[in-house]
C-alpha positions as CSV (number, residue, x, y, z in Angstrom):
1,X,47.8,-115.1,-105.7
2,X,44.9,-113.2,-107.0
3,X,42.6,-115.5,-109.2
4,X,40.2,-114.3,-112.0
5,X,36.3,-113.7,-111.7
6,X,36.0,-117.1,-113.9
7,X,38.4,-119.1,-112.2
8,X,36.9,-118.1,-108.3
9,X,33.6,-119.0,-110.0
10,X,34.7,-122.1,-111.3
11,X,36.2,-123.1,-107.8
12,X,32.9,-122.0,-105.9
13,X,30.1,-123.6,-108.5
14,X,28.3,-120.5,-109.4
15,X,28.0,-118.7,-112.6
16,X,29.5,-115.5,-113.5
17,X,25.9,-113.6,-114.1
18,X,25.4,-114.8,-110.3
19,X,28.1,-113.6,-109.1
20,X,27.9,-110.1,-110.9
21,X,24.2,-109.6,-109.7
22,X,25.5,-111.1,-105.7
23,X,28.0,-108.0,-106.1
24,X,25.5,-105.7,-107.2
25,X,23.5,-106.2,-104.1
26,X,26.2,-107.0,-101.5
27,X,25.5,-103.7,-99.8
28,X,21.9,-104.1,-100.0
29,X,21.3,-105.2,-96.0
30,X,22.0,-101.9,-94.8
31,X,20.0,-100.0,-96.7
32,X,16.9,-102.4,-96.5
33,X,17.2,-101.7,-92.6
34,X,16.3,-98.4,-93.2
35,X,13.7,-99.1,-95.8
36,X,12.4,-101.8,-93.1
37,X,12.1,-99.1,-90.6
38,X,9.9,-96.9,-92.8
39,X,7.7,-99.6,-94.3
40,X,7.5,-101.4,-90.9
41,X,6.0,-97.7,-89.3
42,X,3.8,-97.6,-92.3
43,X,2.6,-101.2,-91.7
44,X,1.7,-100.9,-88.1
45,X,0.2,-97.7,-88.6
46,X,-2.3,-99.6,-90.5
47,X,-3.0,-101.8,-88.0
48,X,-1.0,-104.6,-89.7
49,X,-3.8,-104.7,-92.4
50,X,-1.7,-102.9,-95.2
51,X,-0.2,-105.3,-97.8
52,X,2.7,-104.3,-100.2
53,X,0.3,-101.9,-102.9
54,X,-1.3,-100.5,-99.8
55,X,2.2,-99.6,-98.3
56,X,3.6,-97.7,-101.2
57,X,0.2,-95.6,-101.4
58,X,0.8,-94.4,-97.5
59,X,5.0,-94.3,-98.4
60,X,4.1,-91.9,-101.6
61,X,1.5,-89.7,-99.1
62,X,5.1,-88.7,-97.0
63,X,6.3,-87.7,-100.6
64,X,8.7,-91.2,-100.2
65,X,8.7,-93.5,-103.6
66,X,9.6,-96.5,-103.5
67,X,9.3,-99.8,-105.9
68,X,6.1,-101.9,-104.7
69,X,8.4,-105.1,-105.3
70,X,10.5,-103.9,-103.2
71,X,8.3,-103.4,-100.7
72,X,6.7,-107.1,-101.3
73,X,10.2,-108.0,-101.0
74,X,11.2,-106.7,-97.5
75,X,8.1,-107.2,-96.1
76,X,8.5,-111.1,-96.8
77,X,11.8,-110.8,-95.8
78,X,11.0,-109.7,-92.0
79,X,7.3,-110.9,-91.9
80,X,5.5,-108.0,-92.2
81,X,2.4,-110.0,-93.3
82,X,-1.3,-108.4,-93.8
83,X,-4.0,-109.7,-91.9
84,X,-6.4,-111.3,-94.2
85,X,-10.0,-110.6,-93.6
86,X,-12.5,-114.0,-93.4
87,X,-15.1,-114.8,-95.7
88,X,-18.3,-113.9,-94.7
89,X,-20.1,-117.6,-94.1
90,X,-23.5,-116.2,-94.8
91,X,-21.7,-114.8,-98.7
92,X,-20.4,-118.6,-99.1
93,X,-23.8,-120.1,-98.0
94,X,-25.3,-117.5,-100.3
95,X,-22.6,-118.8,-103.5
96,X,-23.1,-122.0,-102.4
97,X,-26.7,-122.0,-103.3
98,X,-26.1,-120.3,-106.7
99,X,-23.8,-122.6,-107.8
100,X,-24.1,-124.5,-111.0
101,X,-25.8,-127.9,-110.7
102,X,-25.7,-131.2,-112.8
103,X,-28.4,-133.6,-113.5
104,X,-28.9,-137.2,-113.8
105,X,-29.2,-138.7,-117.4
106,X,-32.7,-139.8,-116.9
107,X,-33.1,-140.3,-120.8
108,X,-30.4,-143.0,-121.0
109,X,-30.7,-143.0,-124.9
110,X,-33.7,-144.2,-125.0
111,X,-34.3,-142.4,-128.3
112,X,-37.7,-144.8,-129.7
113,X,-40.3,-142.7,-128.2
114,X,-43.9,-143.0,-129.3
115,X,-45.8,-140.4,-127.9
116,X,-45.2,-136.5,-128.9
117,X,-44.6,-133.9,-126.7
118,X,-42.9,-136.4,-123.4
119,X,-39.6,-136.0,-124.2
120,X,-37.7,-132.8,-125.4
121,X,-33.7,-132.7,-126.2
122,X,-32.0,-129.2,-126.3
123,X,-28.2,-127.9,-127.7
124,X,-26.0,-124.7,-129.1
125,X,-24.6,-124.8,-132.2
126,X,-22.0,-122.7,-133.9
127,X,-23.0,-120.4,-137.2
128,X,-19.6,-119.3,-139.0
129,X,-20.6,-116.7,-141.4
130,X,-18.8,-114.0,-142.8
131,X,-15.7,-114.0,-140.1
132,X,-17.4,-114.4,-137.2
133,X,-19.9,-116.4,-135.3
134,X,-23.7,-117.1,-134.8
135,X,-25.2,-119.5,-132.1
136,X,-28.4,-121.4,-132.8
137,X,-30.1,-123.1,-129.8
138,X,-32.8,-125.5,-130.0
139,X,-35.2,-127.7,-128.6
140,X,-36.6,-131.1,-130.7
141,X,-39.6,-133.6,-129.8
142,X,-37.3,-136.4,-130.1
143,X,-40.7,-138.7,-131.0
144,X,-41.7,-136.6,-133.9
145,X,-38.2,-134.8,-134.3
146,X,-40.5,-131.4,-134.7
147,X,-38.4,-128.4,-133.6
148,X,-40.3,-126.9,-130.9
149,X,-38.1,-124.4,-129.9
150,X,-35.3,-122.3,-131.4
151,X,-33.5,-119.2,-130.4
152,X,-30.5,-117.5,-133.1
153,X,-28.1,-115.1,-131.1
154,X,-24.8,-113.6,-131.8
155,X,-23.6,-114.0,-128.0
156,X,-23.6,-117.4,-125.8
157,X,-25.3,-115.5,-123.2
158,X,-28.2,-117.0,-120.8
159,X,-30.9,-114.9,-123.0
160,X,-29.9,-117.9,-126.2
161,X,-31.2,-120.6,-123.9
162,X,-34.1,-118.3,-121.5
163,X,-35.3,-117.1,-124.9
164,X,-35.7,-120.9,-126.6
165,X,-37.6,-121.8,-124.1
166,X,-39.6,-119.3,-124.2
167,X,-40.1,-119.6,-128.0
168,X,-41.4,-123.5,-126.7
169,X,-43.7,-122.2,-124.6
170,X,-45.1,-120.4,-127.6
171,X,-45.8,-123.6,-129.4
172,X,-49.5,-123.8,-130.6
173,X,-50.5,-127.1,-129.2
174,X,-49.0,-127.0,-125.7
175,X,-50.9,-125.4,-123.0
176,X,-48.9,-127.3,-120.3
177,X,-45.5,-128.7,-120.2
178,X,-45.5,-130.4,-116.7
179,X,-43.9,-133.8,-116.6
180,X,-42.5,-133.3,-120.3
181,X,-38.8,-134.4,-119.7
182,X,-36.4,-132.0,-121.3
183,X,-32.3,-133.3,-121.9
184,X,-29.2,-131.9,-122.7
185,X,-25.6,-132.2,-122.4
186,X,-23.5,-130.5,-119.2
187,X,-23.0,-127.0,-120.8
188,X,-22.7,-124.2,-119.2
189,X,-26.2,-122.3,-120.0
190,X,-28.3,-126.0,-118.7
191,X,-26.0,-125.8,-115.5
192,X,-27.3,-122.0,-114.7
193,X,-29.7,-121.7,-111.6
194,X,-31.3,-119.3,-113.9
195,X,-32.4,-122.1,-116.4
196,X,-32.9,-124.9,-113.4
197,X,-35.4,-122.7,-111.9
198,X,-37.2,-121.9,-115.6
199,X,-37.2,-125.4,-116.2
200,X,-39.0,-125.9,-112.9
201,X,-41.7,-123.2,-113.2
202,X,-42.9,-124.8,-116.1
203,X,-42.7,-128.3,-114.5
204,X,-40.5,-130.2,-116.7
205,X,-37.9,-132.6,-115.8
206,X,-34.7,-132.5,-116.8
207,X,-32.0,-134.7,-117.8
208,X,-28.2,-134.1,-118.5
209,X,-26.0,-136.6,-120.8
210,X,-22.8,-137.7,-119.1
211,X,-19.8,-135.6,-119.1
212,X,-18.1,-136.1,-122.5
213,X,-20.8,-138.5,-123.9
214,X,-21.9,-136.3,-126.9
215,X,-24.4,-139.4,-127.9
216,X,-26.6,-138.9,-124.7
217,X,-27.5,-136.4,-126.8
218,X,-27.5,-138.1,-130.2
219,X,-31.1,-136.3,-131.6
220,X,-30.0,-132.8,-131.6
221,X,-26.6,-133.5,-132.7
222,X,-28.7,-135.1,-135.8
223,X,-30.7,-131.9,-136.6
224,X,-27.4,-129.9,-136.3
225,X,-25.6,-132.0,-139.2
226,X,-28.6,-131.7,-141.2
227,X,-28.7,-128.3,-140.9
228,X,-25.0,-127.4,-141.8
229,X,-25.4,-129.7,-144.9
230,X,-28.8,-128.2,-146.3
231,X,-28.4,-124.9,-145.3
232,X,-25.8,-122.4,-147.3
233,X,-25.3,-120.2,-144.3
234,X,-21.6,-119.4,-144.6
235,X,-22.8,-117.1,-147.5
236,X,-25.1,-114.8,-145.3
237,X,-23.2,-111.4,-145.2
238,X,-25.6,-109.8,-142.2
239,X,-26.8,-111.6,-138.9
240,X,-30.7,-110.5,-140.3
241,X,-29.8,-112.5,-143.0
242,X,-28.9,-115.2,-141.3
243,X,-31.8,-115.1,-139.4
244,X,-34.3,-114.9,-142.5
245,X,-32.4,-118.8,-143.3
246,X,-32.6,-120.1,-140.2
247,X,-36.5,-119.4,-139.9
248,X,-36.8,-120.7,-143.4
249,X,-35.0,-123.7,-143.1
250,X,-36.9,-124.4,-139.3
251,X,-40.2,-124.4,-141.2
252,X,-39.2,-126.3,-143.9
253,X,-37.3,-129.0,-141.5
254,X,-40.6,-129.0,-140.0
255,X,-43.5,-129.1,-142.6
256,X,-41.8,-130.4,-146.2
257,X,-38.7,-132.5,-145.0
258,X,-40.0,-136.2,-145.4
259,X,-37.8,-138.5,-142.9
260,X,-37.5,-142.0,-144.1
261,X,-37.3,-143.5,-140.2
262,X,-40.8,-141.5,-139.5
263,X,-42.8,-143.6,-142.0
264,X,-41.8,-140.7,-145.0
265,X,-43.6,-138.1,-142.8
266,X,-42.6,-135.0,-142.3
267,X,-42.1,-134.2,-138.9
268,X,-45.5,-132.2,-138.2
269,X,-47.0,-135.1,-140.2
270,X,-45.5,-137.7,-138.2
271,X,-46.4,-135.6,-134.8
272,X,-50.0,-135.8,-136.1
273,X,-50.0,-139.5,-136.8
274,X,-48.7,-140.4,-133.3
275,X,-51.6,-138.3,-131.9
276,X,-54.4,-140.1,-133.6
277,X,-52.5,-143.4,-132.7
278,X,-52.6,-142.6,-129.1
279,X,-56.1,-141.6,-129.0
């Protein structure tokens, strides 16, 4: 008795579309010994070092094409496996050494300081402004809450955080930094060998908050809310104009913004008065 295609696969536990795509390749064996035999010469012609892409290049040089998963497939098939070349240990030492780094949180919130210019906190923001972004880095006394530092950019590129401290460096009544301690979250740009090793030319010490513990950092994140709430930047229809508020408001933030917590001072005022005090 001959039984239907559903009932045999019914008996057997397979599906129909499985059986259909089984037949389609039933004959396959043979020819894949043939197509063995010319990727296998191929393969050891290349001193075993050819994988599948490398095979098909060679197969299409004797004018023979032939699907590259096709190829993959045979070679897994019989073991026709590449030789894979080693690392070079001097490249890994080499990566090794440039890899990103982490720091301690040496500042442990301890966010009361009374003396200007010992301990600096740093951070990106975001600048949404006519559909599409700005990023604002920055670096605040946290004694005084002065911005010491800034750098505007339209790419989060090492240059945003290279060029802030820079623009620190620039600041009028610092001739040395060494020993002032300089924090900041776990980011990306602060990991950088290329910022670890600026921060240690200028002999600073630096200080990372705690993966996921956005109030290590609690200063900054201050001067970024008051920002976005005094500042109409979502208006600005060119990055120059952006720029143009952002210098504004940094100057303003600095000179004519009384804080209550610095004795009504502004925060050049209150840099000032801690000066004289410590005298």
């Amino acid at each position: 008795m001959k039984l239907s295609v559903r009932i045999s696969c019914s008996i057997a536990q397979v599906s129909r579309g499985g059986y259909y795509k089984w037949l389609c390749h039933a004959d396959e064996p043979e020819s894949d010994h043939e197509d063995y035999l010319l990727i296998k010469e191929v393969f050891e012609k290349g001193k075993k070092k050819l994988g599948f892409r490398g095979v098909q290049m060679k197969l299409l040089e004797k004018q023979i094409s032939m699907n590259h998963e096709k190829i993959s497939r045979i070679m897994n098939k019989y073991h026709l496996f590449c030789k894979i070349r080693r690392r070079n240990p001097y490249k890994n030492i080499m990566k090794k050494s440039l890899e990103h780094r982490t720091c301690e949180n040496k500042l442990k919130r301890e966010f009361k300081q009374d003396v200007p210019f010992k301990v600096f906190c740093t951070d990106i923001t975001y600048l949404w402004f006519n559909h599409r972004f700005a990023y604002l880095s920055v670096i605040k006394d946290i004694a005084s809450g002065e911005i010491v530092g800034h750098k505007l950019t339209m790419h989060l590129e090492m240059e945003i955080v290279m060029g802030t401290l820079k623009n620190m460096s620039e600041h009028n009544m610092l001739n040395s930094f060494e020993n002032i301690m300089i924090h900041s979250d776990q980011g990306f740009h602060y990991t950088n060998p290329l910022y670890i090793a600026k921060v240690k030319e200028l002999n600073m010490i630096q200080s990372m908050s705690r993966k996921g513990n956005c109030i290590d950092n609690a200063p900054i994140e201050s001067f970024f809310g008051h920002l976005k709430d005094d500042v109409d930047y979502k208006h600005c229809k060119t990055f120059e104009e952006l720029s143009l508020l952002i210098e504004e408001y940094v100057k303003y933030y600095n000179h004519q913004r009384y804080q209550w917590e610095h004795k009504k001072m502004t925060p050049v005022e209150y840099r000032n008065h801690l000066l004289v005090c410590a005298s």
